[in-house]
C-alpha positions as CSV (number, residue, x, y, z in Angstrom):
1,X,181.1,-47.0,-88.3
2,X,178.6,-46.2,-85.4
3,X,176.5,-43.3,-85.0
4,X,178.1,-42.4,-81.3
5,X,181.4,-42.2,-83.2
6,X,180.2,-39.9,-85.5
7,X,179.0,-37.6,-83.5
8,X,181.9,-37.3,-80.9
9,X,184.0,-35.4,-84.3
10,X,184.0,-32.0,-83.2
11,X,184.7,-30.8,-87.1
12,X,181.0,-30.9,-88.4
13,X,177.8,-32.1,-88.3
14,X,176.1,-35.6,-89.0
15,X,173.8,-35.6,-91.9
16,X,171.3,-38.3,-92.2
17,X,168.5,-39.6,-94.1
18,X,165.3,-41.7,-93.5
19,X,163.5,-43.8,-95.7
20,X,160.2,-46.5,-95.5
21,X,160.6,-49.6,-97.4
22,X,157.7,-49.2,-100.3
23,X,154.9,-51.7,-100.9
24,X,155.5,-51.8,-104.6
25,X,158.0,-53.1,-106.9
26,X,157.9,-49.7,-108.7
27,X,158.3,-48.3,-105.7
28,X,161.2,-50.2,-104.6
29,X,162.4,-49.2,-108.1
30,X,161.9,-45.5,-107.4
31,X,163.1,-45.9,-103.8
32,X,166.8,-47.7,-105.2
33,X,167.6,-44.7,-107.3
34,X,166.7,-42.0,-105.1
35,X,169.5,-43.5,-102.7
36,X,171.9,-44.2,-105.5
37,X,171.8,-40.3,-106.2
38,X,171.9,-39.5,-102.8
39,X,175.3,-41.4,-102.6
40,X,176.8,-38.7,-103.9
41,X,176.3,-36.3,-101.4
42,X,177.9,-38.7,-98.9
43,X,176.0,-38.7,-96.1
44,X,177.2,-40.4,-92.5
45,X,174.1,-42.8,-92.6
46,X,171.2,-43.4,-93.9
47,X,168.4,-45.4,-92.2
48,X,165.0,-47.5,-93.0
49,X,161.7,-47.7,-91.4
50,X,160.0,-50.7,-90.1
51,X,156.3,-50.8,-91.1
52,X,153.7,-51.4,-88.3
53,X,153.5,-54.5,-86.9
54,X,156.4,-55.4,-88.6
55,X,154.6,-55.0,-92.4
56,X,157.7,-54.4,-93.6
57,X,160.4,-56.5,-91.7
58,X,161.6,-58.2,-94.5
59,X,161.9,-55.6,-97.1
60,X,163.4,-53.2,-93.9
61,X,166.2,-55.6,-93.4
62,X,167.2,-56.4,-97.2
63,X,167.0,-52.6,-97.9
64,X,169.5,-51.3,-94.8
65,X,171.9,-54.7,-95.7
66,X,171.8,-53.1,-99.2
67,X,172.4,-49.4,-98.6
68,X,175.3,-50.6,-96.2
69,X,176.8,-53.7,-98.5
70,X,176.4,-52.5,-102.3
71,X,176.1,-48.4,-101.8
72,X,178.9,-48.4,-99.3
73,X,176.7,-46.0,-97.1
74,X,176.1,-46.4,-93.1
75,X,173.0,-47.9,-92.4
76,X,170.8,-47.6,-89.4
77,X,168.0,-50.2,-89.4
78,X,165.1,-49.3,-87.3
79,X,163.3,-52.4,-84.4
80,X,160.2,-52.3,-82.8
81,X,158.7,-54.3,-80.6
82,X,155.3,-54.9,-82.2
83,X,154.5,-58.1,-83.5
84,X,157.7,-60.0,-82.2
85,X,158.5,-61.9,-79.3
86,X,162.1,-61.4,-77.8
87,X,163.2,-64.6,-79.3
88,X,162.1,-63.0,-83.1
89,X,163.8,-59.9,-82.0
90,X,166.9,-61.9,-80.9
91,X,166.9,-63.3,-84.5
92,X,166.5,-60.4,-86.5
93,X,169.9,-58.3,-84.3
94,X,171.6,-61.3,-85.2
95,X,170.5,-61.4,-89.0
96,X,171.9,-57.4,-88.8
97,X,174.6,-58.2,-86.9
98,X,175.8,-60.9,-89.6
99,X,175.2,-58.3,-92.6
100,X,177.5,-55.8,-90.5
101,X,175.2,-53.5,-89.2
102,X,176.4,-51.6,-86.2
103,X,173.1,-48.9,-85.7
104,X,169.4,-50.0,-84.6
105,X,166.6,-47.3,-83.6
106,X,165.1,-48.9,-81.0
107,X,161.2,-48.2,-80.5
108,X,158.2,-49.6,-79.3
109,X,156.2,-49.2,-82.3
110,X,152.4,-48.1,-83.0
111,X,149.6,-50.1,-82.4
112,X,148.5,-52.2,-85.9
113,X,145.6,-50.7,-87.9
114,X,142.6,-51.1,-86.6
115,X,143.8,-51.4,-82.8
116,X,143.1,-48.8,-80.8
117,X,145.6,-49.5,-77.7
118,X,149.3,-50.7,-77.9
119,X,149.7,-53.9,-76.5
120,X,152.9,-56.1,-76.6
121,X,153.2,-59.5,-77.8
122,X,153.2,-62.7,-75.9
123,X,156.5,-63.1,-74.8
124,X,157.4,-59.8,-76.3
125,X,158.8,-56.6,-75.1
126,X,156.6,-54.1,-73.8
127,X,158.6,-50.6,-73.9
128,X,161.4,-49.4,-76.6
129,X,163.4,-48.7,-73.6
130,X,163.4,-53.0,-72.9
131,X,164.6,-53.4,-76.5
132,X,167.7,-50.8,-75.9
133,X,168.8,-52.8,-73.1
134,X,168.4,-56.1,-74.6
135,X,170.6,-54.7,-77.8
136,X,173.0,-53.1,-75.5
137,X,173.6,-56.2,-73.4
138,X,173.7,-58.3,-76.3
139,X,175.1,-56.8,-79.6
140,X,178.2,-54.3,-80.4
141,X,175.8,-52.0,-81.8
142,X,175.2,-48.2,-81.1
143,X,171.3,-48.2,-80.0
144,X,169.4,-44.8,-80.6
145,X,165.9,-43.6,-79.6
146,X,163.3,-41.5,-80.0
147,X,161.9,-38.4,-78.8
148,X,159.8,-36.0,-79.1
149,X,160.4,-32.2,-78.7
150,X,156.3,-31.6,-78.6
151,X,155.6,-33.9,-76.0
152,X,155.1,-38.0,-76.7
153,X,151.2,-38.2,-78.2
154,X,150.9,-40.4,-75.4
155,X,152.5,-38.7,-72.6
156,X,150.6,-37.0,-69.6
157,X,153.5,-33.8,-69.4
158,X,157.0,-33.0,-71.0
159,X,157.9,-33.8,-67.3
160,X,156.9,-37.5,-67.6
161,X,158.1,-38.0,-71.1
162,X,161.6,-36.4,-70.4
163,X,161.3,-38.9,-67.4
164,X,160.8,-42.4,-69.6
165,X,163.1,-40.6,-72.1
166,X,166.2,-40.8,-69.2
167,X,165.1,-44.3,-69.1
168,X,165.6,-44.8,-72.6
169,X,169.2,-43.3,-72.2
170,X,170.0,-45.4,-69.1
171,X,169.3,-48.1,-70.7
172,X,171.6,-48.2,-73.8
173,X,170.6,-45.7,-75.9
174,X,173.3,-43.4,-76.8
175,X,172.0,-40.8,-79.2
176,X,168.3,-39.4,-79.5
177,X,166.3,-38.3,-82.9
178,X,164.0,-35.9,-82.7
179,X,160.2,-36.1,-84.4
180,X,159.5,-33.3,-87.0
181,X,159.0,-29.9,-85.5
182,X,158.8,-26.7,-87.5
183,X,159.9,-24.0,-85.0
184,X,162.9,-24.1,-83.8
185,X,162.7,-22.9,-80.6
186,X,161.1,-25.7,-80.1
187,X,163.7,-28.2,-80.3
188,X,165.9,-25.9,-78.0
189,X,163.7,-25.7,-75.3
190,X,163.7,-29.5,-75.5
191,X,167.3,-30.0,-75.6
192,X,167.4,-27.5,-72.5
193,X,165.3,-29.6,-70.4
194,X,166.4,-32.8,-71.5
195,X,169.6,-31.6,-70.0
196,X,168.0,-30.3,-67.4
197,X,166.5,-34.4,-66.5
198,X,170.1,-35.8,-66.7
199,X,169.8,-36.4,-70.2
200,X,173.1,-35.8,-71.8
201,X,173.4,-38.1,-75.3
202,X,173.5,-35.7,-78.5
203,X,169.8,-34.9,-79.4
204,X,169.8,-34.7,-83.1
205,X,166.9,-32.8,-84.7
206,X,164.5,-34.5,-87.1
207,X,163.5,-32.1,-89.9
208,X,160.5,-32.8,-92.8
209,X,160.6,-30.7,-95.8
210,X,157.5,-29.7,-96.8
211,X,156.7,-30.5,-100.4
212,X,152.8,-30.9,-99.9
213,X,150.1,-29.2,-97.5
214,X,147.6,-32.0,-96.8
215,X,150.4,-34.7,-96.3
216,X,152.4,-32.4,-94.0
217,X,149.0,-31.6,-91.7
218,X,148.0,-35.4,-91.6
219,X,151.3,-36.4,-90.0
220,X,151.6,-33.0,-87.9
221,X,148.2,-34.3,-86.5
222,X,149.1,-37.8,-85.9
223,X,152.6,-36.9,-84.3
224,X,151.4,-34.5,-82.3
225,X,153.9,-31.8,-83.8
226,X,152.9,-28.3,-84.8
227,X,152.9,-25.9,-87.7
228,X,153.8,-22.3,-86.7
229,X,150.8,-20.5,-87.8
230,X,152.5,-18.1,-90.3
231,X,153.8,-20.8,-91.9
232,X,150.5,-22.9,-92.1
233,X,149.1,-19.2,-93.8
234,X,151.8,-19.1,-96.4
235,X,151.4,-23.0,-97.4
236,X,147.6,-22.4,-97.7
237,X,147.6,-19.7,-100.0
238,X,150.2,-21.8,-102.1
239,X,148.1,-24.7,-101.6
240,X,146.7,-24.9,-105.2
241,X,150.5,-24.4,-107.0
242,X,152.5,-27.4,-105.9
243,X,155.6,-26.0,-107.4
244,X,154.9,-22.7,-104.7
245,X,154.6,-25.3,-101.9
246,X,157.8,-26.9,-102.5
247,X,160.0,-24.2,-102.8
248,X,158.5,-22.3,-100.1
249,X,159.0,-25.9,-98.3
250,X,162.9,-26.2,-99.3
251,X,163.4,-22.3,-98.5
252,X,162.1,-22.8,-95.2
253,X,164.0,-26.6,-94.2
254,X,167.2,-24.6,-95.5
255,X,166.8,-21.7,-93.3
256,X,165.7,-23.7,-90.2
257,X,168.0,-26.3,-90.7
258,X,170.7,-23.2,-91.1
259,X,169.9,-22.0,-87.6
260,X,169.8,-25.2,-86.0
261,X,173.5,-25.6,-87.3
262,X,175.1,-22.5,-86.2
263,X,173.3,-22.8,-82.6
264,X,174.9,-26.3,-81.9
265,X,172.8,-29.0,-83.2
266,X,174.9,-31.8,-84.2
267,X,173.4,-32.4,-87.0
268,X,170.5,-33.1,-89.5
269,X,168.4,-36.1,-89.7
270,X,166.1,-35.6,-92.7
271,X,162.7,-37.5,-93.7
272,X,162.8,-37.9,-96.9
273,X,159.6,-39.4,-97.6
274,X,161.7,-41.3,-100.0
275,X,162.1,-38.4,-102.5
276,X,165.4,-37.0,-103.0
277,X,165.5,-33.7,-104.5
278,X,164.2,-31.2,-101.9
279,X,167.0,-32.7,-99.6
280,X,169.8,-33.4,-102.1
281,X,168.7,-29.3,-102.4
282,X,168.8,-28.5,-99.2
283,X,172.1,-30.6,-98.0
284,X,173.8,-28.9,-100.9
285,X,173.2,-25.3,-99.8
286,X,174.0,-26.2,-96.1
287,X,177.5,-28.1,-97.0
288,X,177.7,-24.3,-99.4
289,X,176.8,-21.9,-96.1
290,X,178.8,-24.5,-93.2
291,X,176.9,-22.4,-90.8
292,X,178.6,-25.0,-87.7
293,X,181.8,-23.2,-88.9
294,X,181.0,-20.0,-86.4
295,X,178.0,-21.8,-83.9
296,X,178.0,-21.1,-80.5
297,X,180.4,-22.4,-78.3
298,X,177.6,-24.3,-76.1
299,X,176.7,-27.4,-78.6
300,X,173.3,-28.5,-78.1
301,X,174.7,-32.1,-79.1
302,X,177.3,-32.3,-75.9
């Protein structure tokens, strides 16, 4: 089924999970059962990272062909542009398109390790907005796309990020996932001047539960996204206790995720970091509260 479909029920929300294909066998092992005993909470799709440069095309591809084949589960694969020229790209859609897969994130991808600019490949694409259009125009796939509620690393303002963002949409991308954010009034801002640009797909937040303080401050800092600072002084002084960090962590993804609900998000899209219990926690209490069943009558996601 494709995403767009998804989100046009008007009954509840969509509730998603991302995963990054591991470099190990034993982590392939480990990554294999966490999504076999996420089955069970049924979510609407599940979807797999590609690695930079393409380090993990392969493994990206057999992994969302598996979720979607043998665990019965929508898959969303995710495309960049790096390391491919539009030929290779052509090849892989069609690879996904044989397996059955109707979702791509398209993106333009980080620069490989080491590189200090972005720079496309010969004969490549240069923009994730190139790569929506050539799925669009191409394949009977729902495309989605990025964004970012703190402003694109790489943008100059929110005004010229919202303005390559509309590009994004106009050219075939029909749903949007945010980065990670932590306050919440955050993402509505966002979703309040998106609409404000013209931008009028369904903007679904992106939520990381925090199960580890270092991790969570090395991606904040390479994202660009922001820890509220009451937060940031309650994980510190937990810091030394794992076990304090990740229940203060699935407490506080539960509660935001709660409010995002019952204000009109349309749904959940949750980085897993290819562990399962803090979200198979989380989801649990959320399908337990249904706090969409009284939101507001504005949905952020319309």
């Amino acid at each position: 089924m494709q995403i767009d479909q998804m989100l046009s029920r008007a009954d509840r929300p969509v509730f998603s999970f991302e995963f990054f294909p591991p470099r190990t066998d034993e982590g392939e092992q480990n990554l294999r059962a966490a999504l076999t005993s996420l089955r069970e909470l049924e979510p609407d799709f599940v979807s797999v990272t590609y690695g930079a440069a393409g380090s993990t095309r392969g493994l990206t591809l057999e992994l969302t062909k598996w979720i979607k084949q043998e665990l019965g589960i929508e898959a969303m694969a995710h495309l960049s542009c790096v390391g491919a020229s539009r030929d290779e790209l052509c090849v892989i859609l069609d690879s996904l398109a044989d397996a059955g897969i109707e979702n791509v994130l398209a993106l333009r991808g980080d620069p490989p390790r080491g590189e200090p600019e972005w720079r496309p490949h010969p004969g490549g694409l240069s923009y994730s907005s190139d790569l929506a259009a050539l799925i669009a125009e191409r394949y009977p796939m729902t495309v989605g796309a990025a964004c970012f509620p703190e402003v694109h690393p790489e943008a100059a303002d929110l005004a010229s990020d919202l303005r390559f963002l509309k590009h994004k949409v106009d050219s075939g991308a029909s749903f949007l996932i945010t980065q990670l954010f932590f306050d919440n009034e955050v993402y509505f801002r966002f979703v309040e001047e998106a609409r404000a640009a013209g931008i009028d797909v369904p903007i679904i937040p992106g939520i990381m539960p925090i199960t580890d303080v270092g991790q969570i401050k090395r991606f904040t800092e390479i994202c660009g996204a922001s820890i509220p600072e009451s937060l940031l002084e309650q994980l510190e002084k937990r810091a030394p206790f794992p076990n304090e960090v990740l229940q203060l962590g699935v407490s506080y993804a539960t509660l935001q995720c709660a409010e995002l609900l019952a204000r009109g998000a349309p749904g959940i899209h949750f980085y897993t970091l290819n562990r399962s219990p803090a979200t198979r926690a989380i989801l649990a209490a959320l399908r337990l509260l249904a706090p969409w069943v009284t939101r507001e009558v504005v949905r952020t996601g319309e």
